[in-house]
C-alpha positions as CSV (number, residue, x, y, z in Angstrom):
1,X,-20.2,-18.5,-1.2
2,X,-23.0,-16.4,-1.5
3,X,-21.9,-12.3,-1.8
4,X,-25.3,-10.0,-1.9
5,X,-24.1,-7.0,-3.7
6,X,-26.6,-4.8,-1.4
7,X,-24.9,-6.1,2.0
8,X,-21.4,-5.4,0.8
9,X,-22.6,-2.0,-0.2
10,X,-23.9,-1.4,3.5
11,X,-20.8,-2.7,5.2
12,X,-18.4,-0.5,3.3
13,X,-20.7,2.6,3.6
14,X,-19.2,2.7,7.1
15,X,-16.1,4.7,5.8
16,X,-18.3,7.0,3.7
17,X,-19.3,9.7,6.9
18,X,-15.5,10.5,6.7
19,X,-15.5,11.1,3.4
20,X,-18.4,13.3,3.2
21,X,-17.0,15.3,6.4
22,X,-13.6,15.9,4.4
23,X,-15.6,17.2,1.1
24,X,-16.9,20.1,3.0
25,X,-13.5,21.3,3.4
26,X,-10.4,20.8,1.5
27,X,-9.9,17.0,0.7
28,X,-7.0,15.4,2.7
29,X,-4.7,12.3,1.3
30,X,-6.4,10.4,3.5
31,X,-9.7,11.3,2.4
32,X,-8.7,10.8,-1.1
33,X,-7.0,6.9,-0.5
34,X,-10.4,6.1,0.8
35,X,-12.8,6.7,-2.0
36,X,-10.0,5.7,-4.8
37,X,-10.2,3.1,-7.1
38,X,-7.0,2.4,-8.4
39,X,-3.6,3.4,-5.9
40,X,0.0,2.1,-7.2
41,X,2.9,2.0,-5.0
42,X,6.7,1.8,-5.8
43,X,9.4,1.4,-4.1
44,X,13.3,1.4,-4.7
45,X,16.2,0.9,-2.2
46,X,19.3,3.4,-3.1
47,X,22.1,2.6,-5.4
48,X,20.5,1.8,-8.5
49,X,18.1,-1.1,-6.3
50,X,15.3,-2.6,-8.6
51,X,12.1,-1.2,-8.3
52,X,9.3,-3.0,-6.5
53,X,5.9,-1.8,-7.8
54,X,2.3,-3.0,-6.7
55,X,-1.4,-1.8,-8.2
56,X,-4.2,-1.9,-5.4
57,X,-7.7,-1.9,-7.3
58,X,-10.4,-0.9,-5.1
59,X,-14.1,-1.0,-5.2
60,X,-17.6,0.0,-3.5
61,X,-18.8,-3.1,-2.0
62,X,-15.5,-4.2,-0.8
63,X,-13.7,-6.3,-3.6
64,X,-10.1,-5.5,-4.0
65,X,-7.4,-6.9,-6.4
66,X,-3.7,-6.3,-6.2
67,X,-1.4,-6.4,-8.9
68,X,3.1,-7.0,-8.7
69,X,5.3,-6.4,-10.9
70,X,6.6,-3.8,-13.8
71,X,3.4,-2.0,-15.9
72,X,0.1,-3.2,-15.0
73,X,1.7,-6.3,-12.6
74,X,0.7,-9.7,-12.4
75,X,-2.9,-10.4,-10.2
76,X,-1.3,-11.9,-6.8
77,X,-4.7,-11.3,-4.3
78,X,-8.1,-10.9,-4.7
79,X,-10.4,-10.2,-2.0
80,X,-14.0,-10.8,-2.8
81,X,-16.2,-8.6,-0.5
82,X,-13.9,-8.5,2.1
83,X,-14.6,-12.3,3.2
84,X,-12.8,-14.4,0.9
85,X,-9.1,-13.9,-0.1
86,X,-7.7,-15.5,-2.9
87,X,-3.8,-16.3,-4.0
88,X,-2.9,-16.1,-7.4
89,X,-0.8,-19.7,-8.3
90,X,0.7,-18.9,-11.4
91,X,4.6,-18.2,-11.0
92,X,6.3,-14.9,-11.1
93,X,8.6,-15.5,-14.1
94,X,8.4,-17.3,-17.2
95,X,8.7,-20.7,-17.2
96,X,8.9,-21.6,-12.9
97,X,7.3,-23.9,-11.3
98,X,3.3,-22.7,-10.0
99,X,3.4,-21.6,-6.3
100,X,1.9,-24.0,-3.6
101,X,1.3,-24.5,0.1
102,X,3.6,-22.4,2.2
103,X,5.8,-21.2,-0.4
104,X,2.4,-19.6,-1.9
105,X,1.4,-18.0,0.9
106,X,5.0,-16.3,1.9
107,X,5.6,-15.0,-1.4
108,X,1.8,-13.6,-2.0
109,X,1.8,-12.0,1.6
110,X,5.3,-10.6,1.3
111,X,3.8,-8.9,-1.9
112,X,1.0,-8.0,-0.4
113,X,2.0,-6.6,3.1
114,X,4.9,-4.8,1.0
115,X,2.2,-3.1,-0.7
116,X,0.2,-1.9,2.3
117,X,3.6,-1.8,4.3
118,X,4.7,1.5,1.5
119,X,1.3,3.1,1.6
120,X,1.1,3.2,5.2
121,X,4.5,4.9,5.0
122,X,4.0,7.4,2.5
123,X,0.7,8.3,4.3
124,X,2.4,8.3,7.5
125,X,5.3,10.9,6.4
126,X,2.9,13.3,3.9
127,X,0.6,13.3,6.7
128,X,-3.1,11.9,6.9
129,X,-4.6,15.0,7.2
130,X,-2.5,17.0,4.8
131,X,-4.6,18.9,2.7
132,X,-3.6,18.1,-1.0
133,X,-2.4,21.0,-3.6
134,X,-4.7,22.6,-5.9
135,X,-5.0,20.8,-9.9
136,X,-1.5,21.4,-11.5
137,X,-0.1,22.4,-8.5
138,X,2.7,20.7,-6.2
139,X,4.0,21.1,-2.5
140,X,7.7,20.4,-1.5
141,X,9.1,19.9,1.9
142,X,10.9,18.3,4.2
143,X,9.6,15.7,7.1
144,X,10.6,13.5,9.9
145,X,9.3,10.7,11.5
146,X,10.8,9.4,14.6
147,X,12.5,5.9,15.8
148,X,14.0,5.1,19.1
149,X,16.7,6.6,19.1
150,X,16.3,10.0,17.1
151,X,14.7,11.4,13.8
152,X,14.0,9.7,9.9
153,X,14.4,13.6,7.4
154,X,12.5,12.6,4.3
155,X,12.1,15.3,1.4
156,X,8.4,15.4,0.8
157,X,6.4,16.2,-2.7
158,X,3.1,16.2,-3.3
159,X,1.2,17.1,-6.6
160,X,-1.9,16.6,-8.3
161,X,-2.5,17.1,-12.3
162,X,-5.0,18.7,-14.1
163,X,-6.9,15.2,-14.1
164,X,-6.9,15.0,-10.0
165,X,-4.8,12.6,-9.7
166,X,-2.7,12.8,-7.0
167,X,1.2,11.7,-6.5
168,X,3.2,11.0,-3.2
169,X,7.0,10.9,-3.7
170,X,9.5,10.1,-0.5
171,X,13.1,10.2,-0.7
172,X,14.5,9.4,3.0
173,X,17.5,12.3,3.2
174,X,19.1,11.7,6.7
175,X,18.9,9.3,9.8
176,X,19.5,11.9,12.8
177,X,20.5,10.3,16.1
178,X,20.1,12.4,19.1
179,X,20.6,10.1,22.1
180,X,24.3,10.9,22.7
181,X,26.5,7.6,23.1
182,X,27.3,6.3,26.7
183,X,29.8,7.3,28.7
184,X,32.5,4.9,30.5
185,X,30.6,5.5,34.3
186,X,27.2,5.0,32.9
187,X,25.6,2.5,34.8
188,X,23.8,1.3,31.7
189,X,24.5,1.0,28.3
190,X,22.2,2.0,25.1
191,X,25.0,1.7,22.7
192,X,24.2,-2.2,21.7
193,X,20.6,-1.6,21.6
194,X,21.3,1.3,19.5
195,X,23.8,0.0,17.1
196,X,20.6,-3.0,16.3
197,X,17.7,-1.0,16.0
198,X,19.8,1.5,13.3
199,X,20.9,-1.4,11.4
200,X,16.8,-2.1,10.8
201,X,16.2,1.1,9.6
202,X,16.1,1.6,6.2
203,X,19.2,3.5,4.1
204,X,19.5,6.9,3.1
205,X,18.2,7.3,-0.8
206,X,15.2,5.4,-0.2
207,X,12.5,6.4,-2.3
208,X,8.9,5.8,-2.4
209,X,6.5,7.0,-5.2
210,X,2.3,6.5,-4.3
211,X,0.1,7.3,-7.3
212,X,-3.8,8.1,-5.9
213,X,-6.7,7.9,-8.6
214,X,-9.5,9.9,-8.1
215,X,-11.8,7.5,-10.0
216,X,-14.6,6.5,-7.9
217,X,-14.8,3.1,-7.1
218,X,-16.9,1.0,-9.6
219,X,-19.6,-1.0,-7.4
220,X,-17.6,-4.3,-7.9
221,X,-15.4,-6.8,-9.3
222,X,-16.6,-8.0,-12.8
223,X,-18.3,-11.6,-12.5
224,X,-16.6,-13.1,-15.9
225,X,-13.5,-12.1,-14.1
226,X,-11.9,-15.9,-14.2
227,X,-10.1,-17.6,-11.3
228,X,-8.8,-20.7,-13.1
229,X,-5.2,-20.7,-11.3
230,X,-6.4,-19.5,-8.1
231,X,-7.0,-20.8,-4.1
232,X,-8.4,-19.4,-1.4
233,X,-7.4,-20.5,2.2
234,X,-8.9,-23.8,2.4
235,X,-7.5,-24.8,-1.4
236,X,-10.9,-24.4,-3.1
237,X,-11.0,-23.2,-6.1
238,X,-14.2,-21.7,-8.9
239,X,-13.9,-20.7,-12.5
240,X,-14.6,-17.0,-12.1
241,X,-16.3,-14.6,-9.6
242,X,-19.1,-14.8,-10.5
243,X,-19.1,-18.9,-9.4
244,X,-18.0,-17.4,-6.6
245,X,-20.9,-15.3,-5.5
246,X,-23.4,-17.2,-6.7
């Protein structure tokens, strides 16, 4: 597979007029996501849940690696301009058995999409547009998004440090239900429908933390970076990225 550094540049210059628009002004979170290298995402269920925590690594001509697990995380998926994605097969723990076939792909995607799934939902509550606070500054407040049958409250902070870099943190507060229940000579009933989508909402004490480097993206993936251990769709497999390009 053949990956021309020059036409990977031009196809991911088409998110840079946004980018420029926003610098005239006050930078948004959006804004920010979209010219950062390096964002990490965790996320914790209430009640003392274990922490899920991801690393997305992202760079100019369209190259992204994602990382899972405590610290730095393990490499899961690498996406090499955009084109070709690539599973990490080594196991999660010590000592298991290396991931294959359909059991490689639901665990790696589940990582993945639960990466993408908890920065969409930070972005969503802060707000794409929401301008961010000043160097050493932060902004608290409360937000809601909505679901069928009422409001999500989520207490809201924002901050950035001296360095720029900025953090997200959502802790979900209250689920507010403001359909009232049906009465006996209602000729149809919402209460079932109801009672199931509120069960697939998340709990109170949900929290979500999004860390946002302001790093610029570095033009691309290192070519010694090796990919002994690693498939792509079709099960081929090259010693490092650089095999790959070439």
């Amino acid at each position: 597979m053949k990956c021309a550094s020059l036409s990977c540049l031009l196809v991911a210059g088409a998110a840079f007029p946004s980018i420029a628009v926003a610098a005239d002004g006050p930078e948004t979170l959006e804004a920010l996501i979209e010219r950062s290298a390096r964002i990490s995402i965790t996320q914790a269920l209430p009640a003392g849940g274990a922490a899920d925590h991801a690393v997305i690594e992202q760079f100019a001509n369209g190259d992204m690696l994602v990382r899972h697990g405590d610290g730095e995380g393990v490499p899961i998926v690498l996406t090499i301009c955009k084109r070709a994605t690539f599973l990490n097969t080594a196991p999660d723990k010590a000592g298991a058995a290396p991931l294959s076939g359909n059991q490689l792909r639901a665990v790696r995607g589940a990582q993945y999409m639960g990466a993408l799934a908890g920065m969409a939902m930070l972005t969503g509550v802060a707000g794409r547009d929401a301008e961010l606070p000043a160097a050493g500054a932060s902004i608290r407040t409360e937000k809601t998004t909505s679901w069928a049958y009422g409001r999500e409250r989520y207490a809201l902070e924002v901050s950035r440090d001296t360095d720029g870099q900025v953090r997200v943190q959502a802790t979900k507060i209250a689920t507010d239900t403001t359909t009232p229940a049906s009465g006996p000579d209602d000729l149809f009933s919402t209460d079932d429908d109801r009672a199931a989508r509120l069960a697939e909402l998340e709990p109170v004490g949900t929290r979500r933390e999004m860390v946002v480097s302001p790093q610029a993206r570095a033009t691309e993936l290192s070519a010694t970076l090796p990919l002994l251990g690693w498939v792509d769709a079709s099960g081929d497999t090259y010693a490092s990225v650089g095999g790959l390009r070439d």
